[in-house]
PyMOL Python script that loads the backbone (N, CA, C, O; Angstrom):
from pymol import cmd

cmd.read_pdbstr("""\
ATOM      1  N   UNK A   1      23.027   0.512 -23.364  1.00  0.00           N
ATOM      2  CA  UNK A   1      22.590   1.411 -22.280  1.00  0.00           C
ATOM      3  C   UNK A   1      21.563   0.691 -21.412  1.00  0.00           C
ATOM      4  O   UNK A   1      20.363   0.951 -21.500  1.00  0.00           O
ATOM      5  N   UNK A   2      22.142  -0.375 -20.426  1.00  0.00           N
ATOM      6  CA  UNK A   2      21.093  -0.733 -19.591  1.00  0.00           C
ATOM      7  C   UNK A   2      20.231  -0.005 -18.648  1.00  0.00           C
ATOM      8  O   UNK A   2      19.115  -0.320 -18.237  1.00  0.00           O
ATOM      9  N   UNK A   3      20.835   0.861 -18.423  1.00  0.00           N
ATOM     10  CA  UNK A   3      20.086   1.876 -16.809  1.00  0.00           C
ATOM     11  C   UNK A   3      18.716   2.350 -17.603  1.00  0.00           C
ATOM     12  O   UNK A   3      17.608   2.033 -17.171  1.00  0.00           O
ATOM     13  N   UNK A   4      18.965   3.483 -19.324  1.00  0.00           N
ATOM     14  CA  UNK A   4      18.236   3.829 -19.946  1.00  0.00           C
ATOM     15  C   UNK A   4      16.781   2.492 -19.942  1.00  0.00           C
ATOM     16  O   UNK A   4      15.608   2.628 -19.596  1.00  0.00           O
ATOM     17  N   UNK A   5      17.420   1.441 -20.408  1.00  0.00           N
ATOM     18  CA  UNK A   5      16.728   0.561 -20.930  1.00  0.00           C
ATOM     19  C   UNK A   5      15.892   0.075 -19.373  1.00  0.00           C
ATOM     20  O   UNK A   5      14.736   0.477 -19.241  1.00  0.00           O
ATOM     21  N   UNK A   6      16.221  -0.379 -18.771  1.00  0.00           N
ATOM     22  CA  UNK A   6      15.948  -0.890 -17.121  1.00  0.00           C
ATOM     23  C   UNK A   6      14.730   0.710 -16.618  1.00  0.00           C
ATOM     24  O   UNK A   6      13.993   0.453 -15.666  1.00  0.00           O
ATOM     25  N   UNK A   7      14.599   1.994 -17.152  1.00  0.00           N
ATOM     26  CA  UNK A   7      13.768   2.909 -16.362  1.00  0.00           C
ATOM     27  C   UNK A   7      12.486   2.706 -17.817  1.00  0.00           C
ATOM     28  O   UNK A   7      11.380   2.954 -17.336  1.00  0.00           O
ATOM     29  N   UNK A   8      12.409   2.496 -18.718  1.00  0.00           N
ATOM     30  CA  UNK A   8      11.599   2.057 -20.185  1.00  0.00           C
ATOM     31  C   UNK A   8      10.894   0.797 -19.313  1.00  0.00           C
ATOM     32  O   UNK A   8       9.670   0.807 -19.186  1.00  0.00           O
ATOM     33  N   UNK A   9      11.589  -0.148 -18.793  1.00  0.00           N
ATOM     34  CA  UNK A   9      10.603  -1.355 -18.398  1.00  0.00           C
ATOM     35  C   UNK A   9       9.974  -0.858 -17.296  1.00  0.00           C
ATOM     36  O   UNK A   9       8.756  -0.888 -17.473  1.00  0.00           O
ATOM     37  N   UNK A  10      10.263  -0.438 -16.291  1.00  0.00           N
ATOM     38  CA  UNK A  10       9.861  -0.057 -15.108  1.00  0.00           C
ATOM     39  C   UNK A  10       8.520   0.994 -15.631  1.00  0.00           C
ATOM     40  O   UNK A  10       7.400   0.907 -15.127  1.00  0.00           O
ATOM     41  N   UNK A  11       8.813   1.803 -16.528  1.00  0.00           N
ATOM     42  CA  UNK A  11       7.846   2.874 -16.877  1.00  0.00           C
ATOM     43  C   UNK A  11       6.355   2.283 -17.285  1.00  0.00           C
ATOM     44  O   UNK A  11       5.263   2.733 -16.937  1.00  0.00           O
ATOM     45  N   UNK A  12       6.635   1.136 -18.133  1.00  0.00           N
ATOM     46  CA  UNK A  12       5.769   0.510 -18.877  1.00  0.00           C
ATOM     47  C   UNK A  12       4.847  -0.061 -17.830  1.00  0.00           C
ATOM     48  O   UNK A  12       3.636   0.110 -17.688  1.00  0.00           O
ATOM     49  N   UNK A  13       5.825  -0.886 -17.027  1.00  0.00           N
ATOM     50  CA  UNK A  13       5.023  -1.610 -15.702  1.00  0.00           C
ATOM     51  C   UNK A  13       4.304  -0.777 -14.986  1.00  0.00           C
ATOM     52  O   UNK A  13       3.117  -1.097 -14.917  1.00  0.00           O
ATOM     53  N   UNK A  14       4.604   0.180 -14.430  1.00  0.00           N
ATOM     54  CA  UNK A  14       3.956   1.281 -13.794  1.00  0.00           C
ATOM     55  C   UNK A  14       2.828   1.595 -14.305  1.00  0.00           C
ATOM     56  O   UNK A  14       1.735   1.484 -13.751  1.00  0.00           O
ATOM     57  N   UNK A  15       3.148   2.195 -15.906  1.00  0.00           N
ATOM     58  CA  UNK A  15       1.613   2.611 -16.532  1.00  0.00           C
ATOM     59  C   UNK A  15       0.902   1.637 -16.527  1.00  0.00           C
ATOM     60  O   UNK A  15      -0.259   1.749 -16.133  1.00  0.00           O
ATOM     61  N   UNK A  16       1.434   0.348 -16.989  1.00  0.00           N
ATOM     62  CA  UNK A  16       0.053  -0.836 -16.815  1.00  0.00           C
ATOM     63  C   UNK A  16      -0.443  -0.938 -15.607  1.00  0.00           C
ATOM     64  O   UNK A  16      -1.673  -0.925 -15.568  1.00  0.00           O
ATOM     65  N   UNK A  17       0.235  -1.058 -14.380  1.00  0.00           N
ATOM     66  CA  UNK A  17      -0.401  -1.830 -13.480  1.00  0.00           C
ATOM     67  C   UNK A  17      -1.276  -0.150 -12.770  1.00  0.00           C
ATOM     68  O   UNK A  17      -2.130  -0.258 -11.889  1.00  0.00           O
ATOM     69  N   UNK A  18      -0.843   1.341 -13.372  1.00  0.00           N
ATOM     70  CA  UNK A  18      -1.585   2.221 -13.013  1.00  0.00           C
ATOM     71  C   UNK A  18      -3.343   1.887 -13.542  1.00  0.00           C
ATOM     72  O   UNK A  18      -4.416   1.986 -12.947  1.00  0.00           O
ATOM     73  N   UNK A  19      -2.868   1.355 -15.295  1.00  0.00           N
ATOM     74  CA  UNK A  19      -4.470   1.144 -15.840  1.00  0.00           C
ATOM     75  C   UNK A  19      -5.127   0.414 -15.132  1.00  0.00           C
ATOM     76  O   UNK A  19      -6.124   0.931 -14.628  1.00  0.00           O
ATOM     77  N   UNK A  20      -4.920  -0.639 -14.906  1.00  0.00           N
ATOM     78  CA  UNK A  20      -5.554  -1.945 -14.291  1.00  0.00           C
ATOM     79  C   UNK A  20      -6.073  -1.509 -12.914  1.00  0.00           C
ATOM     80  O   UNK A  20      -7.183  -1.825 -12.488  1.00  0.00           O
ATOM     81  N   UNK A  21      -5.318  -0.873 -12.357  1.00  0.00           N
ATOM     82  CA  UNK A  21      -5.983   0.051 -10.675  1.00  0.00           C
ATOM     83  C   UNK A  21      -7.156   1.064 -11.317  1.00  0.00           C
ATOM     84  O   UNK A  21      -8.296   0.981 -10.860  1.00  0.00           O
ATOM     85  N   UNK A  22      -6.974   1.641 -11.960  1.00  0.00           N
ATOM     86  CA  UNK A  22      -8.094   3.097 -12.829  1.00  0.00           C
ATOM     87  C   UNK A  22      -9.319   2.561 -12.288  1.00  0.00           C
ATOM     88  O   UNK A  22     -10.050   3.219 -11.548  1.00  0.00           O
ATOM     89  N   UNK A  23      -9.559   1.329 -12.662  1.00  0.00           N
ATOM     90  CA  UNK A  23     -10.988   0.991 -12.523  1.00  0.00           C
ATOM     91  C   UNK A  23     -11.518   0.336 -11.236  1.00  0.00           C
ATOM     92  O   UNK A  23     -12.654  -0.059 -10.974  1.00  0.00           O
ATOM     93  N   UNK A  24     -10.448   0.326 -10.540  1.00  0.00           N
ATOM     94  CA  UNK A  24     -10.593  -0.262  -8.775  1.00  0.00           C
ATOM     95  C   UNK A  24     -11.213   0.878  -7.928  1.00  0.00           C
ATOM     96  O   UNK A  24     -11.461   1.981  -8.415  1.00  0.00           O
ATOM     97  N   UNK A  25     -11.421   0.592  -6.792  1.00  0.00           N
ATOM     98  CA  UNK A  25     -12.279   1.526  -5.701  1.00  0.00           C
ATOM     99  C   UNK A  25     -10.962   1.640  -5.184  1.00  0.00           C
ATOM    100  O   UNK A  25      -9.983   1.032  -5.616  1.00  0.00           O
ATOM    101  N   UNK A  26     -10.988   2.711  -3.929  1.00  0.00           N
ATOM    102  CA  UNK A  26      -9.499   2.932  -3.302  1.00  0.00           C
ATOM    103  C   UNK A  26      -9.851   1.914  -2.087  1.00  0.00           C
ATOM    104  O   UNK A  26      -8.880   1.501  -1.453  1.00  0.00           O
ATOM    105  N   UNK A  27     -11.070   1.492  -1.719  1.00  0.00           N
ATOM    106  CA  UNK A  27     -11.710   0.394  -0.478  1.00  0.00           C
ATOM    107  C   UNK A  27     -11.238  -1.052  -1.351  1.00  0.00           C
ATOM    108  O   UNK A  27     -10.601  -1.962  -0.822  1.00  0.00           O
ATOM    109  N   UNK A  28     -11.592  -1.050  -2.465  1.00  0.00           N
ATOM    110  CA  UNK A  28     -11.179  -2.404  -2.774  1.00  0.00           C
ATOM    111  C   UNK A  28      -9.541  -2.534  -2.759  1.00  0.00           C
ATOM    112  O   UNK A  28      -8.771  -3.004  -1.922  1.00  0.00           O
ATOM    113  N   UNK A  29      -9.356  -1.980  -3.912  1.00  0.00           N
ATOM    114  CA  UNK A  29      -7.463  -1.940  -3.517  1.00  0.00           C
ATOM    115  C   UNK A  29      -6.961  -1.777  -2.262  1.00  0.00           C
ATOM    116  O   UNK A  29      -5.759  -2.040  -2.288  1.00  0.00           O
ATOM    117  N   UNK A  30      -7.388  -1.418  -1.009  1.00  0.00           N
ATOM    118  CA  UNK A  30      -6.876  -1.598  -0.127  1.00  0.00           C
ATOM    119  C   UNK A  30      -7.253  -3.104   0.835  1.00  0.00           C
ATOM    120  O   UNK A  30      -6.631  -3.663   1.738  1.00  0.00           O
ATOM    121  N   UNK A  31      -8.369  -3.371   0.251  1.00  0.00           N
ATOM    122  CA  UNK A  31      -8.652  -4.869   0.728  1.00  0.00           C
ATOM    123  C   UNK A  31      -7.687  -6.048   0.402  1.00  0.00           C
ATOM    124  O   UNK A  31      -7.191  -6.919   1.115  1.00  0.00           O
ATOM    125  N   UNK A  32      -7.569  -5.679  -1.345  1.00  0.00           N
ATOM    126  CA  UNK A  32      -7.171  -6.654  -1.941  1.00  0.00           C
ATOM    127  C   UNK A  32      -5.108  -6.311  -1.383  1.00  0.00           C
ATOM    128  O   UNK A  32      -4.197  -7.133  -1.484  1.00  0.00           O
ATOM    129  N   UNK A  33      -5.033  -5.196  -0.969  1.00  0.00           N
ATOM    130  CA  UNK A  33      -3.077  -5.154  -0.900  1.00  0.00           C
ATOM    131  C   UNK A  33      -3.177  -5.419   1.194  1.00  0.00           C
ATOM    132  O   UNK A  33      -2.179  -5.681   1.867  1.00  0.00           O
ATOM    133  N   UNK A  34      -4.128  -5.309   1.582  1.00  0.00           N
ATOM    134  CA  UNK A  34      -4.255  -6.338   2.750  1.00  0.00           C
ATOM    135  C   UNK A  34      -4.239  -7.899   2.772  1.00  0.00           C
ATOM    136  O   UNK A  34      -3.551  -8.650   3.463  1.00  0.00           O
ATOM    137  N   UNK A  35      -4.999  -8.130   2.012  1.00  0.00           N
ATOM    138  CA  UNK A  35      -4.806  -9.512   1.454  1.00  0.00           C
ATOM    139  C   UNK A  35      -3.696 -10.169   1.366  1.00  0.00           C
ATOM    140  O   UNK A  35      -3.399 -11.037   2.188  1.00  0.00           O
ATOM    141  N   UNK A  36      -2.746  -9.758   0.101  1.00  0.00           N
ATOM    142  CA  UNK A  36      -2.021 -10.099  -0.515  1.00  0.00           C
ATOM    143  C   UNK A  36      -0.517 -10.085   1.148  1.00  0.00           C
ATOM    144  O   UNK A  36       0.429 -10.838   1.378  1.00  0.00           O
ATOM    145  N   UNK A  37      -0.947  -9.095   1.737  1.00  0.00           N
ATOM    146  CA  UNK A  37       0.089  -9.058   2.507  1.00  0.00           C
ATOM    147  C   UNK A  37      -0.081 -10.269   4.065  1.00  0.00           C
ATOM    148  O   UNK A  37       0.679 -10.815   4.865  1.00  0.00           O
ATOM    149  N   UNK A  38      -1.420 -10.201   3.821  1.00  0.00           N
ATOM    150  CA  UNK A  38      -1.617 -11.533   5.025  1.00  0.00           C
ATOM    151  C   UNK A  38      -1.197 -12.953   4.039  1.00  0.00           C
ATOM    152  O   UNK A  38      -0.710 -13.917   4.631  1.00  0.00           O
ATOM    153  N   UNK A  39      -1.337 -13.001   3.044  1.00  0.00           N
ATOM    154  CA  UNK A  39      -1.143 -14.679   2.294  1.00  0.00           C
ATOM    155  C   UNK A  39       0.603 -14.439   2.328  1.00  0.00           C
ATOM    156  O   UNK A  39       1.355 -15.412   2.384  1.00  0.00           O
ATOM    157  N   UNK A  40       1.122 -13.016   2.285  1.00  0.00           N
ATOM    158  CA  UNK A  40       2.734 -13.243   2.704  1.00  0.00           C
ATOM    159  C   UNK A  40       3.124 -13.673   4.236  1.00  0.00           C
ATOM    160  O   UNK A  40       4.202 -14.179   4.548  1.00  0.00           O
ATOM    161  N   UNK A  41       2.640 -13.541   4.639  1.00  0.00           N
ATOM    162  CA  UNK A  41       2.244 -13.753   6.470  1.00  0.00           C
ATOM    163  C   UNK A  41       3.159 -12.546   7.155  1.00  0.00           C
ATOM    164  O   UNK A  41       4.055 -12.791   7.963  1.00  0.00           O
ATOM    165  N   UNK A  42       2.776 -11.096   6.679  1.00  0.00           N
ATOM    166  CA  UNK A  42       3.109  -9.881   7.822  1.00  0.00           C
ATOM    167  C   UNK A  42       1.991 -10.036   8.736  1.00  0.00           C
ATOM    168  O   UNK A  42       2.103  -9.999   9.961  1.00  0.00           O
ATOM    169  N   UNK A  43       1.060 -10.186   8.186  1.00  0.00           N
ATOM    170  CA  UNK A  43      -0.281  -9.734   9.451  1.00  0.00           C
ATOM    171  C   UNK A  43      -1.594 -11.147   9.391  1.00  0.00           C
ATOM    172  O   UNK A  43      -2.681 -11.458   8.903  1.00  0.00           O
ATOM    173  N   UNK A  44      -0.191 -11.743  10.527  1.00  0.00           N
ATOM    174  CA  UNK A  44      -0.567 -13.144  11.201  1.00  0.00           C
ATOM    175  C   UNK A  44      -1.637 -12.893  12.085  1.00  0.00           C
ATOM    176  O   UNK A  44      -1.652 -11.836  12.714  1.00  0.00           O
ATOM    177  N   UNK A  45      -2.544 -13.740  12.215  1.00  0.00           N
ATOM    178  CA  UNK A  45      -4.168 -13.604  12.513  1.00  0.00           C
ATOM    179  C   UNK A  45      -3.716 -14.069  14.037  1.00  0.00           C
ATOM    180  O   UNK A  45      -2.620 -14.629  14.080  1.00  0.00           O
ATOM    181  N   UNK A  46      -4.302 -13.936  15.086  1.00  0.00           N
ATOM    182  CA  UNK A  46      -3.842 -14.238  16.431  1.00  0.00           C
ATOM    183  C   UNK A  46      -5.105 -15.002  16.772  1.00  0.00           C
ATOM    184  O   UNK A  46      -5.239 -15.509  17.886  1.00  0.00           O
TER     185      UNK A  46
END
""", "prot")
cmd.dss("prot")
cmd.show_as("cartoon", "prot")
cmd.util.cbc("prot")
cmd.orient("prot")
């Protein structure tokens, strides 16, 4: 049963990467997912 098995990993990931945010500011996490999206180069510096 992959689909079963494939929504178990996804679940797991979710709850972790929910813990790991718990202890973030909603100002920092939004700094840091600005960040992450300029080092992808959406929001090219002019």
């Amino acid at each position: 049963n992959a689909p079963g098995r494939m929504v178990k990993i996804v679940k797991k990931y979710i709850i972790g990467a929910l813990e790991r945010f718990a202890g973030i500011s909603g100002e920092e996490l939004k700094s840091r997912r600005a960040k992450k999206f300029e080092s992808m180069g959406f929001f090219g510096t002019e």
